[in-house]
Backbone as a chain_set.jsonl record, in Angstrom:
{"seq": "XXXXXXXXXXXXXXXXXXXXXXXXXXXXXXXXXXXXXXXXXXXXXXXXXXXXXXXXXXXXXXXXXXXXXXXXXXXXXXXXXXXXXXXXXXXXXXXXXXXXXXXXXXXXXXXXXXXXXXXXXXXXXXXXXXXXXXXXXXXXXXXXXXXXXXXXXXXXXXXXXXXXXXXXXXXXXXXXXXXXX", "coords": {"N": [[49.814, -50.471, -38.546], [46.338, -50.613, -38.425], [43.985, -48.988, -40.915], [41.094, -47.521, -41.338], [38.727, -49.099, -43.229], [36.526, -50.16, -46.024], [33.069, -48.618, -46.202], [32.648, -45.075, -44.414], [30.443, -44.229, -43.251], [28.174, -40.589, -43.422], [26.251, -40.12, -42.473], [24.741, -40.057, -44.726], [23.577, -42.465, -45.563], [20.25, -44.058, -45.876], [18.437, -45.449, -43.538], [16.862, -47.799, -44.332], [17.777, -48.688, -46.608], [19.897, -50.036, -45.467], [21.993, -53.104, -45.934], [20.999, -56.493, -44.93], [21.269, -56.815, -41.561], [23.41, -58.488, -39.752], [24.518, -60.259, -36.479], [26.093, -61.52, -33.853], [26.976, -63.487, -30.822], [29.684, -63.058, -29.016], [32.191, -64.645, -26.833], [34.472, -63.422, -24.052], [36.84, -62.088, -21.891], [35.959, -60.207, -20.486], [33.124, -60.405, -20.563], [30.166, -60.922, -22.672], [30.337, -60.208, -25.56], [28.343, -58.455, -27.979], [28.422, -58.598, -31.304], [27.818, -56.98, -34.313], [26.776, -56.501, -37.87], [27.043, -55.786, -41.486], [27.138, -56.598, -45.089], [29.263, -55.082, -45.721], [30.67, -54.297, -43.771], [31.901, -54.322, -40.276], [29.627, -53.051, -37.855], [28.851, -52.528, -35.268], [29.88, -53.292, -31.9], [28.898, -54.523, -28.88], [28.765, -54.037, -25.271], [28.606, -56.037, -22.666], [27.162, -54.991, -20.538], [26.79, -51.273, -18.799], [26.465, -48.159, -19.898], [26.14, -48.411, -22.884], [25.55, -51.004, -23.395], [24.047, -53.329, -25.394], [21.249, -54.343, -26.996], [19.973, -57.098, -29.858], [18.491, -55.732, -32.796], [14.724, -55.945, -33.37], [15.015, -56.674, -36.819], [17.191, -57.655, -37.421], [19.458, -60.56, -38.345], [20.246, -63.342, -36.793], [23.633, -64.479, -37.534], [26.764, -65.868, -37.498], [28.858, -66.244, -39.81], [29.599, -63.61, -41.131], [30.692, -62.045, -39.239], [33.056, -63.252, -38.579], [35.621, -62.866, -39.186], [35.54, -60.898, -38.107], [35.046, -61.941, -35.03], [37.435, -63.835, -34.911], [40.046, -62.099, -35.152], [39.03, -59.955, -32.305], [39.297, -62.333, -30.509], [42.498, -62.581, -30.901], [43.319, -60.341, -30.18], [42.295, -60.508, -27.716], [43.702, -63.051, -26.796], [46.381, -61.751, -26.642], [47.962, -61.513, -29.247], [47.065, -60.126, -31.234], [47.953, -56.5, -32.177], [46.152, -54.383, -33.305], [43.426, -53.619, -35.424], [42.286, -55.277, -38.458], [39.809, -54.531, -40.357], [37.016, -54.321, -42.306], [34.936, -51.456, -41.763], [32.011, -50.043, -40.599], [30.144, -47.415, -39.99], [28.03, -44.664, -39.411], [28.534, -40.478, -38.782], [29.149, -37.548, -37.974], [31.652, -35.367, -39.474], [33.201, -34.228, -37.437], [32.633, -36.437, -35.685], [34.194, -38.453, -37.053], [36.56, -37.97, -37.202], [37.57, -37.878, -34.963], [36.908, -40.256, -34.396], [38.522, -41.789, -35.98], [41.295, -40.655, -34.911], [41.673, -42.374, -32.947], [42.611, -44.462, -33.813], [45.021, -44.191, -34.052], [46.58, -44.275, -31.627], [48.674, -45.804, -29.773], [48.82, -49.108, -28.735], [48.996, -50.054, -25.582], [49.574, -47.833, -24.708], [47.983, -44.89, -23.14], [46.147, -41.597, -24.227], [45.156, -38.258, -23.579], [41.909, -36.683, -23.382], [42.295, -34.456, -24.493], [44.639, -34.506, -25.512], [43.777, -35.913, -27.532], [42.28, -33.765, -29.328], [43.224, -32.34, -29.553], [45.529, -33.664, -31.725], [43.537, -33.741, -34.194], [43.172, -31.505, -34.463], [41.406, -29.49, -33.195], [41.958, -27.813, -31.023], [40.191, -26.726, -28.794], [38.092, -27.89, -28.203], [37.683, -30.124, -26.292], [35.39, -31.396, -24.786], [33.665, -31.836, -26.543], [35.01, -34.025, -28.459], [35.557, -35.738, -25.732], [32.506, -36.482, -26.204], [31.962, -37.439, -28.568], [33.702, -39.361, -28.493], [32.28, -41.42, -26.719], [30.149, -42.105, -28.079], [31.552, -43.949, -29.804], [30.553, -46.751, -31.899], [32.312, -48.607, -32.222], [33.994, -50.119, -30.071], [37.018, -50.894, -28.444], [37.735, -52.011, -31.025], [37.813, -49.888, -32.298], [40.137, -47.856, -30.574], [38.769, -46.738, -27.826], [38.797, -46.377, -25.531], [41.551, -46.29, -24.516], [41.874, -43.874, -24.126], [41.775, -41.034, -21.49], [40.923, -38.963, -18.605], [42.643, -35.589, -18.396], [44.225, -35.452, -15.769], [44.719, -38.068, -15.552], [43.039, -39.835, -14.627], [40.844, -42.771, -14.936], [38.132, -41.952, -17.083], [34.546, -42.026, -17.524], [33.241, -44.642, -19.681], [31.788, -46.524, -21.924], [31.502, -49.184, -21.821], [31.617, -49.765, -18.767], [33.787, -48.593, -15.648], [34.946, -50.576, -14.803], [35.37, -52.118, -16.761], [36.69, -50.951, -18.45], [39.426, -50.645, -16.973], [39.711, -53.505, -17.046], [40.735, -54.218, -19.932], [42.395, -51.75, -20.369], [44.271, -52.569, -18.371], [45.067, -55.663, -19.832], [46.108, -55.171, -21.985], [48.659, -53.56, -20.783], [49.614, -56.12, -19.311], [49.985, -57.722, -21.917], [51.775, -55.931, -23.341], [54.602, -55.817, -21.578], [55.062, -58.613, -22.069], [56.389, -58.012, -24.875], [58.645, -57.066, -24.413]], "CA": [[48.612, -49.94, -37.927], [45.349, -51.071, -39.326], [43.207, -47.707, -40.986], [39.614, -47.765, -41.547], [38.46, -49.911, -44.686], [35.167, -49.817, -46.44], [32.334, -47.737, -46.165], [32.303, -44.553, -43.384], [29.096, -43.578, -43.584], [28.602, -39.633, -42.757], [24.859, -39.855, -42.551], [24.104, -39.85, -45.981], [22.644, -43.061, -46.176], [19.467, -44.036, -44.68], [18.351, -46.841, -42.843], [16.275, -48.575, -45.097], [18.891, -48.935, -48.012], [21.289, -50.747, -45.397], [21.452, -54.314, -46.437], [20.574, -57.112, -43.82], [22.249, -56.701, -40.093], [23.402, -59.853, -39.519], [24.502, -60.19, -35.379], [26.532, -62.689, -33.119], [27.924, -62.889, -29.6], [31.434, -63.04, -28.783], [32.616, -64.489, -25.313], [35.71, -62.605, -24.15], [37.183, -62.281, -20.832], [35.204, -58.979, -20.511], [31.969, -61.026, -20.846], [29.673, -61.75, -23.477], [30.21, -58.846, -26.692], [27.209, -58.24, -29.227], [29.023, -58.077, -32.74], [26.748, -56.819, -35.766], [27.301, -55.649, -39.309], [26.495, -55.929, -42.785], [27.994, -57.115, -45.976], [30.112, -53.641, -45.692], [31.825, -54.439, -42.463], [31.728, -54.54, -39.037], [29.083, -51.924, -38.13], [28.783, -52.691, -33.71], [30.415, -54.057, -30.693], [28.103, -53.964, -27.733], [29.016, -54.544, -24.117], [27.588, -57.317, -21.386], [27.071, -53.809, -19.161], [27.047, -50.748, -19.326], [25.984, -47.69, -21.683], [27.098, -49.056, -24.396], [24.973, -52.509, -23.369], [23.146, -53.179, -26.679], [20.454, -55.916, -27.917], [19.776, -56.933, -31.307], [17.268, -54.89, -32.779], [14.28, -57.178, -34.614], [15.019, -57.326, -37.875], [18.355, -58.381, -37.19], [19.623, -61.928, -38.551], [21.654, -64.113, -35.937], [24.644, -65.574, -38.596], [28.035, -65.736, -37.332], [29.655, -66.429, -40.623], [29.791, -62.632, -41.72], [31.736, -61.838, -38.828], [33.919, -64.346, -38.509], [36.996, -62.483, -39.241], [35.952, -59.647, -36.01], [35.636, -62.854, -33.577], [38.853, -63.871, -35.165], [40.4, -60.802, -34.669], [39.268, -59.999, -31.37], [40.102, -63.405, -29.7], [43.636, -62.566, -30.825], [43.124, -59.466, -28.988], [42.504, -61.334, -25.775], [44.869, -63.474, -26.138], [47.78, -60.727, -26.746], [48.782, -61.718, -30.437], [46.861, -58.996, -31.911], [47.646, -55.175, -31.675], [45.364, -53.727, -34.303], [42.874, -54.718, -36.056], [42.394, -54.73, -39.706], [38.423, -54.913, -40.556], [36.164, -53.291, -42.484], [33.811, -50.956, -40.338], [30.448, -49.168, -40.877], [29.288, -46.205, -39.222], [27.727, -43.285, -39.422], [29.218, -39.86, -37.834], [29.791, -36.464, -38.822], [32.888, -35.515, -39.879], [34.287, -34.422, -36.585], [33.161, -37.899, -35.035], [35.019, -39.597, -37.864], [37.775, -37.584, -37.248], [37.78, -38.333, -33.987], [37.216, -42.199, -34.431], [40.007, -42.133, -36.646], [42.654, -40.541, -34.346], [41.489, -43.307, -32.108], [43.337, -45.749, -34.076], [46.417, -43.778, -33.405], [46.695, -44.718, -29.852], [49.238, -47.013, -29.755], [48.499, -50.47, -28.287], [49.533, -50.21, -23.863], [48.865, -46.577, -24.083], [46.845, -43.741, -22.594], [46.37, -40.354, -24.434], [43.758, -37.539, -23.097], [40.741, -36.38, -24.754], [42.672, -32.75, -25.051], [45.554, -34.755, -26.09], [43.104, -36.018, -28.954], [41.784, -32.376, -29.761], [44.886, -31.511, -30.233], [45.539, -34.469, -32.772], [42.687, -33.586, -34.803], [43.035, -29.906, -34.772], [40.453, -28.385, -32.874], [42.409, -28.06, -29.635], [39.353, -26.126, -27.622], [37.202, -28.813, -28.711], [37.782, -31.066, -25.588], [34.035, -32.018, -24.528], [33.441, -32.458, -27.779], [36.301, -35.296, -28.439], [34.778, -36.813, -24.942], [31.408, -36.986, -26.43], [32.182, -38.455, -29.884], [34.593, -41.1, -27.901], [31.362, -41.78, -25.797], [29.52, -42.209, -29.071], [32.301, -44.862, -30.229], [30.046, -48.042, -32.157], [33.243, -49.87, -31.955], [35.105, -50.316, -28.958], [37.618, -51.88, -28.72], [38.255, -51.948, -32.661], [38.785, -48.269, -32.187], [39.934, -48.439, -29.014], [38.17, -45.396, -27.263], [39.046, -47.083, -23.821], [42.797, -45.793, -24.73], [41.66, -42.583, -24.239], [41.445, -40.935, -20.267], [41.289, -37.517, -18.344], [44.033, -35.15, -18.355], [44.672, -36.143, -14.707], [45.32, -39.434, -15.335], [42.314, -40.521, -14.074], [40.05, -43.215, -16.008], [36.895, -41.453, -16.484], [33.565, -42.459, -18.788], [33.266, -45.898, -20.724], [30.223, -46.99, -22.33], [31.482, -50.517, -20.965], [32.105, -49.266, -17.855], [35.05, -48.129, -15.883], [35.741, -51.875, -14.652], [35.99, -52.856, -18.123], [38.221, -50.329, -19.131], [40.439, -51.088, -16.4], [40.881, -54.547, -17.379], [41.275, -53.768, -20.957], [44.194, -51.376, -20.166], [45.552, -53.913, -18.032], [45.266, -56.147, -20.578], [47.065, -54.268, -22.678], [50.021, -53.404, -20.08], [50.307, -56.929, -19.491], [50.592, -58.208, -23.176], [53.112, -54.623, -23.81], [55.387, -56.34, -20.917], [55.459, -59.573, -22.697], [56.911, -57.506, -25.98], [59.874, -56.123, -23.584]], "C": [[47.472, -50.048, -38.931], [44.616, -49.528, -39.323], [41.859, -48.114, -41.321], [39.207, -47.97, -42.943], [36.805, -49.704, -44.736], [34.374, -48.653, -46.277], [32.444, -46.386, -45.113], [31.551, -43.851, -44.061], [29.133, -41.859, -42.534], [27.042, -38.921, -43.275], [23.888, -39.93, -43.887], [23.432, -41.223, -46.717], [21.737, -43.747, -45.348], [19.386, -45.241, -44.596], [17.652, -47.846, -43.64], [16.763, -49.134, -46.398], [19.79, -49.759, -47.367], [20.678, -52.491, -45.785], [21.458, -55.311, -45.117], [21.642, -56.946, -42.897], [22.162, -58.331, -39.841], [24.077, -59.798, -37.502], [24.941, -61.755, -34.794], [26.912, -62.034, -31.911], [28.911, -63.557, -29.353], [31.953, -63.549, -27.453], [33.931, -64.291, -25.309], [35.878, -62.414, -22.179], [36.336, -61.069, -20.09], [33.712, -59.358, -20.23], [31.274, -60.952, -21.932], [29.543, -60.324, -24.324], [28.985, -59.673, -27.738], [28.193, -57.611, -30.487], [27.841, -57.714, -33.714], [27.224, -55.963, -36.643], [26.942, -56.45, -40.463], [27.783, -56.554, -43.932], [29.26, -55.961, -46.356], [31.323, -53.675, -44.725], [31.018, -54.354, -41.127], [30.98, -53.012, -38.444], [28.731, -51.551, -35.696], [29.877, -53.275, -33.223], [29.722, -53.333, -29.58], [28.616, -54.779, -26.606], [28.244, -55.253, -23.467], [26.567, -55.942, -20.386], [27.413, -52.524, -19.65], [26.173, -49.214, -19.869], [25.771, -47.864, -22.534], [26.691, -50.46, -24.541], [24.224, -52.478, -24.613], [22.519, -54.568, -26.939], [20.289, -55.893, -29.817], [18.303, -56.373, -31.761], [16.392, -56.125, -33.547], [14.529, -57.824, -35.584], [16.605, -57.684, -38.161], [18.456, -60.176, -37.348], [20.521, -62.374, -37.841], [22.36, -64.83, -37.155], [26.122, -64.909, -38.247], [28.992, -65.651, -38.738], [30.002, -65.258, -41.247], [30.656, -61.772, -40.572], [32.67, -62.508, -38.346], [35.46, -63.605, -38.176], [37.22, -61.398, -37.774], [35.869, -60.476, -35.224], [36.876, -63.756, -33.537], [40.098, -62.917, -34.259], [40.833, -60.531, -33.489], [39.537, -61.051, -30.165], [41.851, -63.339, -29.877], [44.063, -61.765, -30.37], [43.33, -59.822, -27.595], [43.092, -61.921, -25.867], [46.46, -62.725, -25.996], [48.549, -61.138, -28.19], [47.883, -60.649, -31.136], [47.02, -57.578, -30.989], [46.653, -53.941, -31.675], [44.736, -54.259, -34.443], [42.926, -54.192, -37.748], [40.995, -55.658, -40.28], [38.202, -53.726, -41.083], [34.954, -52.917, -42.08], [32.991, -50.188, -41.227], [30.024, -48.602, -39.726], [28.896, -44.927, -39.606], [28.243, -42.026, -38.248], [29.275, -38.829, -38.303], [31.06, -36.136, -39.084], [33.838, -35.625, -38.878], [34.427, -35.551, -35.72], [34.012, -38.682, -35.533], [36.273, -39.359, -37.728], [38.704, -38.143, -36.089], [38.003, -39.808, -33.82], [38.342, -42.473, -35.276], [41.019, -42.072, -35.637], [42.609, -41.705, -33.008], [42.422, -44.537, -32.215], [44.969, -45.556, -34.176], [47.621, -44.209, -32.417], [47.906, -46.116, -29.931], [48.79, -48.006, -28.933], [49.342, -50.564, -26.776], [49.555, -48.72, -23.672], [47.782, -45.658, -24.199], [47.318, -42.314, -23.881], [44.987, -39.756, -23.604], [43.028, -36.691, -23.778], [41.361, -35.164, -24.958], [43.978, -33.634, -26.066], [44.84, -34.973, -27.958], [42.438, -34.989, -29.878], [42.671, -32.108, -30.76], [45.418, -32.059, -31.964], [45.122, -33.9, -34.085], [42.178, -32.036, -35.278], [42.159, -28.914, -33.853], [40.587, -28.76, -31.026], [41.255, -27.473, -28.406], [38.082, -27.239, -27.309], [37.019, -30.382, -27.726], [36.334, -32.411, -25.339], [33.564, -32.517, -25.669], [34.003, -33.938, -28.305], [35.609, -36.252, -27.384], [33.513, -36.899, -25.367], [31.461, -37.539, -27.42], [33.148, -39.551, -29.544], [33.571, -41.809, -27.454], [30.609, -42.469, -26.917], [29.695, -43.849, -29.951], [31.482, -45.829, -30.948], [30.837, -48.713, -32.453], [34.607, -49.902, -31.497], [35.505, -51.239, -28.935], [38.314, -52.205, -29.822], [38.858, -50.91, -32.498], [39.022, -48.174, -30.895], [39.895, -47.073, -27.528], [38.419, -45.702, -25.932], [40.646, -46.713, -23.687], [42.907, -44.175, -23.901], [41.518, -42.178, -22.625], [41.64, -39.57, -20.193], [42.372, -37.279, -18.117], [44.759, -35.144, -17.137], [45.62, -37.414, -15.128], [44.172, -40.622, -14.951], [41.784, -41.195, -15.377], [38.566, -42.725, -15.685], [35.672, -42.602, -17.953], [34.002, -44.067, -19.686], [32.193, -46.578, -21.006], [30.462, -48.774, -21.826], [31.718, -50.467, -19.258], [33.716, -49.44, -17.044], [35.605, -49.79, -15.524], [36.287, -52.502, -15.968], [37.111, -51.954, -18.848], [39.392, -50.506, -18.517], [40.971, -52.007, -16.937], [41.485, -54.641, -18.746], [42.785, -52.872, -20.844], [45.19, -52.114, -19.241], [45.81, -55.137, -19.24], [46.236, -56.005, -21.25], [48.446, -54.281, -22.038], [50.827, -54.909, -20.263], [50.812, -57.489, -20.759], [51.94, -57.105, -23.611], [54.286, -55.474, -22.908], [55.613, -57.547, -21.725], [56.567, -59.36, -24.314], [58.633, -57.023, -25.498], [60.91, -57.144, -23.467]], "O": [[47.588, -49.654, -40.091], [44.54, -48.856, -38.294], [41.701, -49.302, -41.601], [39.339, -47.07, -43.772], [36.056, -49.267, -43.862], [34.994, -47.592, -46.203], [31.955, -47.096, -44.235], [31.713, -43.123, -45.04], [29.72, -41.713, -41.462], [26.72, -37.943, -43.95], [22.661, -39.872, -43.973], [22.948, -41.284, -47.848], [22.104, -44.097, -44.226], [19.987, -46.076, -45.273], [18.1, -48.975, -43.44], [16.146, -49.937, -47.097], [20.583, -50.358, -48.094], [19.536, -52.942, -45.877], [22.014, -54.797, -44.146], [22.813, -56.923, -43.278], [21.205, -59.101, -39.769], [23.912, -58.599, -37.28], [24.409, -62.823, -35.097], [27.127, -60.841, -31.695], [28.914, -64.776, -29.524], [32.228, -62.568, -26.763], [34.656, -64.741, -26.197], [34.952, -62.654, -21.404], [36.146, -61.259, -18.889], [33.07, -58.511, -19.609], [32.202, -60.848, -22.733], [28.81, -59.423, -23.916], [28.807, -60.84, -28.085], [28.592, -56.45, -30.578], [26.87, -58.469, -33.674], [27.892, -54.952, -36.426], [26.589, -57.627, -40.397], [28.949, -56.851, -43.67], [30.063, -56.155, -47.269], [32.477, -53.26, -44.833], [29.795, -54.327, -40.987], [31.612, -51.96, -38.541], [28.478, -50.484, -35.135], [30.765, -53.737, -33.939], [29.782, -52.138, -29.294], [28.898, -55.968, -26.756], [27.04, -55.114, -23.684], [25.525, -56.108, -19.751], [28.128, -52.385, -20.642], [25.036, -49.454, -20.277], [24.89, -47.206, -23.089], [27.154, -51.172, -25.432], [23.712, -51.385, -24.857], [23.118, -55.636, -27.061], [20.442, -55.012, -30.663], [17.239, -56.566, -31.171], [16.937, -57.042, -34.16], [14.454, -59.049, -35.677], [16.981, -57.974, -39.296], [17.762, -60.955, -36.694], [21.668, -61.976, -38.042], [21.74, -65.708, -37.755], [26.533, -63.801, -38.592], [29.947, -64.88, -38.644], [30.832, -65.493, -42.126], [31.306, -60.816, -40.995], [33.124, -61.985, -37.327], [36.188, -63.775, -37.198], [38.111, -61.149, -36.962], [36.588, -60.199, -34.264], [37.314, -64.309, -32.528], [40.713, -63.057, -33.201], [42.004, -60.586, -33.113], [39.924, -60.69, -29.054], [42.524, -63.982, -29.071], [45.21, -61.911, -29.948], [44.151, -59.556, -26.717], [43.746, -61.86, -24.825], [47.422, -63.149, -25.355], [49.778, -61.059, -28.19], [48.634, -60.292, -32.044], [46.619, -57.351, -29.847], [46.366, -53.058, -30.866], [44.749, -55.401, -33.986], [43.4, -53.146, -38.19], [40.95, -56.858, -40.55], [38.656, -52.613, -40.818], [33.997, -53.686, -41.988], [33.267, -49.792, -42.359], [29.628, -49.154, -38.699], [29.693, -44.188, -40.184], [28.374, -42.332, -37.063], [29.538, -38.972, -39.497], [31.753, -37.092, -38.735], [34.816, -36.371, -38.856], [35.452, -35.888, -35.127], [34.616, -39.524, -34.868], [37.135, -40.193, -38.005], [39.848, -38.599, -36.073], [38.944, -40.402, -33.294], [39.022, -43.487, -35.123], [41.65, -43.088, -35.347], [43.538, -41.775, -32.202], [42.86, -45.3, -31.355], [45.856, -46.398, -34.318], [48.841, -44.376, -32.423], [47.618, -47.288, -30.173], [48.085, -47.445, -28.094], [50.401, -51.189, -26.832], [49.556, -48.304, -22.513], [46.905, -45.612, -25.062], [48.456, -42.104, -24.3], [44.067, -40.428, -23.137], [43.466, -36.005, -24.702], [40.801, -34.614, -25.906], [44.147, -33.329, -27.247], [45.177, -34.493, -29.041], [42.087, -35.279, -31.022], [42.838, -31.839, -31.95], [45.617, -31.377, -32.969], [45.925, -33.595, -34.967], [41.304, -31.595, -36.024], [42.296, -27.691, -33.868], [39.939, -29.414, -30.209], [41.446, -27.756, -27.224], [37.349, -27.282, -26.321], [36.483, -31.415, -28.125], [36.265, -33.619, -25.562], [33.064, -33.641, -25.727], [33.219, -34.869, -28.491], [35.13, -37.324, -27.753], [33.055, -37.784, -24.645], [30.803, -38.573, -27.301], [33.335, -40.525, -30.273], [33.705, -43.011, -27.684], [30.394, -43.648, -26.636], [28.854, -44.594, -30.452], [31.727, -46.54, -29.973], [30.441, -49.702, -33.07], [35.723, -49.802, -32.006], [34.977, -52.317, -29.207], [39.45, -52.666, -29.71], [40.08, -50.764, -32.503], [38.13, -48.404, -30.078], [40.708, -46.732, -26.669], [38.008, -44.817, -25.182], [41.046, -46.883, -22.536], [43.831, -43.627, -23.3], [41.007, -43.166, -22.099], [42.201, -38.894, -21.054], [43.204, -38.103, -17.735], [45.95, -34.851, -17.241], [46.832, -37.603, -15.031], [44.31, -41.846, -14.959], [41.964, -40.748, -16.51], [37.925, -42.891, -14.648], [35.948, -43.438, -18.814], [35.1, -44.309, -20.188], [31.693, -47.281, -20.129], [29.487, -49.456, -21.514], [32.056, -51.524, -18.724], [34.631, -50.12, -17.509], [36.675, -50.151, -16.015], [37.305, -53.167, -16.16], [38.067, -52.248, -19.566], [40.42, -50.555, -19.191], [42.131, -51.996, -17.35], [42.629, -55.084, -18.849], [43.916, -53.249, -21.149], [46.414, -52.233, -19.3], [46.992, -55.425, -19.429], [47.245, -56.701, -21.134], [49.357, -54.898, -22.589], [51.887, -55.143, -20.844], [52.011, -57.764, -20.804], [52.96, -57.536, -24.149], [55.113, -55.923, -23.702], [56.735, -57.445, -22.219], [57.295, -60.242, -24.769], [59.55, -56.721, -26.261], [61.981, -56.877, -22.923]]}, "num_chains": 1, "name": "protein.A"}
């Protein structure tokens, strides 16, 4: 299970100290992902649709060659030879988002847990809404794979890619888990 490498930023450094955002897009069966990040790691993944739809901001440099290894990565994702990933990420978060984006990477690979289930994880079992708003928050889905995550029904609720894309993502998933069987 890949853990979170490089920097996690926890606000303490500001925007004008980060070093150039470099930015590519990704085509994926999902449709067309916005990657961006710095010489630190992988700092986005933005959806075609969405919440969670994102452009590149101005001073953003288009150069694929600095993420190379996340459209690596996640093409081995879509095709079902990757489970994990193992990148180094950049974000900012307070502690309990980080905590939260951590237990994200928990999740095993074809299943569901629920945002109480993830409370629970992380300690602060009353703390439900909370957990669903720092999943909501996610700047990298998919890496962390906050789309794992559903209500304590069963139902799939919320996805900054929306819920079609989380569907096929957890199908995704099912089907590559069946191929392991």
């Amino acid at each position: 299970m890949a853990r979170l490498r490089g920097t996690i930023d926890m606000g303490l450094r500001y925007r004008g100290w980060r070093l150039s955002m470099y930015y590519c897009y990704f085509e994926t069966p999902i449709g067309e992902l916005l990657l961006a990040g710095d010489a630190d790691g992988l700092a986005m993944v933005g959806f075609p649709q969405g919440s969670m739809r994102r452009d590149p901001e101005p001073d953003w440099i288009y150069n694929e060659k600095p993420l190379a290894n996340a459209c690596k990565q996640l093409d081995e994702y879509f095709s079902g030879k990757r489970k994990s990933f193992d990148l180094p990420l950049q974000f900012d978060g307070t502690e309990f988002q980080v905590s939260v984006l951590k237990a994200l990477q928990d999740i095993p690979y074809g299943e569901t847990v629920s945002y109480g289930e993830i409370a629970r994880r992380i300690g602060k079992p009353k703390a439900v809404r909370a957990v669903g708003a720092a999943n909501g928050r996610n700047p990298l889905p998919i890496v962390l794979p906050c789309h794992r995550v559903i209500g304590s029904s069963g139902d799939l609720t919320g996805f900054g890619g929306g819920l079609d894309t989380k569907e096929a993502l957890l199908r995704l998933e099912a089907e590559h888990t069946q191929d392991l069987l």
